[in-house]
C-alpha positions in Angstrom: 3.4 -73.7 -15.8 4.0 -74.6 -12.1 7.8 -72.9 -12.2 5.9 -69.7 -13.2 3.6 -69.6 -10.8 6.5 -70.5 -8.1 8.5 -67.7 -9.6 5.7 -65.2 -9.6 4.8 -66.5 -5.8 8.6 -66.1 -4.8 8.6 -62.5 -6.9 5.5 -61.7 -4.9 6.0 -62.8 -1.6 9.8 -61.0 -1.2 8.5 -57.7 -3.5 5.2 -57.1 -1.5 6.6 -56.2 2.2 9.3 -54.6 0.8 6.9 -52.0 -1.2 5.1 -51.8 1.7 7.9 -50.7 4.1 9.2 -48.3 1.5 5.6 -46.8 1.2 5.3 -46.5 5.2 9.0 -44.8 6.1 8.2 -42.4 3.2 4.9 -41.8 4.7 6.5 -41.0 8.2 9.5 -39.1 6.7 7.7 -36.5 5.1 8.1 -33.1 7.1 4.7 -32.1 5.9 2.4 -35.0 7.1 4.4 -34.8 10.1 3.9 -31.3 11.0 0.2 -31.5 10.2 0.1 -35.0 12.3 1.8 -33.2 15.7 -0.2 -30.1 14.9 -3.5 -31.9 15.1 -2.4 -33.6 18.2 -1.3 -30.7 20.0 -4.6 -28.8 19.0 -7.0 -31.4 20.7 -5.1 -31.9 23.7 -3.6 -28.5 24.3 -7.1 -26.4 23.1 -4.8 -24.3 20.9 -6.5 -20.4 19.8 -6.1 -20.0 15.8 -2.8 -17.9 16.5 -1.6 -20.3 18.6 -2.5 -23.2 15.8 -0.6 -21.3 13.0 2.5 -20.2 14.8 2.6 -24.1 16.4 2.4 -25.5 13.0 5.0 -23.7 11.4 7.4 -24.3 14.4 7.1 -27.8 13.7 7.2 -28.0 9.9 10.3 -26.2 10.5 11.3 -28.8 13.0 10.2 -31.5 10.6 12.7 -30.1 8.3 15.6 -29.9 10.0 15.5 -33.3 11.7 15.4 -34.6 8.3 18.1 -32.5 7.4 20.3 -33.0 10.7 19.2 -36.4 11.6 21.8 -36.8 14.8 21.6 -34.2 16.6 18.1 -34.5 17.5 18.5 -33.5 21.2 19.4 -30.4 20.5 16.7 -29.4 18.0 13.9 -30.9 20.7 15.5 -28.6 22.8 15.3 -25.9 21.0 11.8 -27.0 19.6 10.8 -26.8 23.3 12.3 -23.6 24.0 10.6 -22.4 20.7 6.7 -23.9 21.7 7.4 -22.3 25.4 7.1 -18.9 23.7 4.0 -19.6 22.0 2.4 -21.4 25.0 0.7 -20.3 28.0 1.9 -21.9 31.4 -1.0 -24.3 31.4 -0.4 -25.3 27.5 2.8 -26.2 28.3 2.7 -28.0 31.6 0.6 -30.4 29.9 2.4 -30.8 26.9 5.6 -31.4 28.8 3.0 -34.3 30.7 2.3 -35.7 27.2 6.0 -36.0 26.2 6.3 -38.2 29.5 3.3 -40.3 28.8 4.7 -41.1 25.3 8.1 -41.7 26.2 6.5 -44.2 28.8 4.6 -45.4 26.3 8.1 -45.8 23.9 9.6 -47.4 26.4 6.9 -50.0 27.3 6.3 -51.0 23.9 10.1 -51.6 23.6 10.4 -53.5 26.7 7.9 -55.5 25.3 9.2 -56.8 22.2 11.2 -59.9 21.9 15.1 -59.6 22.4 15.7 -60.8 18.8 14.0 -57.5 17.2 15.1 -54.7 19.6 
């Protein structure tokens, strides 16, 4: 009885984070959620009109979809993502969402800094 309840422990204890970091990349992956995620963002912090909601979203389900299609050459779709969102933007809109892209690259950067050498 105690080898089976080791085994199921073992099972358990190797099976469980695995699920979960399955579940979570699939979560992140999918260009829908992370269209509707970005969208959101934008909205609050940009005050986006209606038209300016819709046409924003679409841009970046597109976008989702083709980074998941064309994983490296990201550069160039943020690029032309950028040049994209600066036709649907006023100057204002886009001033600060070119500040935002700073703060969070800061923000990347800082959090990476910060983690041990050993899981960089």
């Amino acid at each position: 009885m105690k080898k089976v309840a080791v085994i199921m422990a073992l099972f358990f204890g190797i099976s469980c984070p695995t699920l979960a970091q399955h579940a979570e990349e699939g979560r992140e992956r999918d260009p829908n959620m992370m269209a509707e995620k970005r969208t959101e963002m934008m909205s609050q912090h940009l005050s986006l009109t209606e038209d300016q909601y819709s046409q924003v979203k679409q841009l970046n389900l597109e976008t989702a979809m083709e980074r998941q299609k064309h994983g490296q050459s990201i550069k160039l779709l943020n690029d032309e993502y950028d040049r994209k969102l600066a036709l649907i933007l006023n100057e204002d809109q886009m001033q600060k969402f070119e500040e935002l892209k700073k703060e969070r690259k800061h923000k990347n950067r800082e959090r990476n800094n910060s983690k041990p050498s050993d899981q960089k």
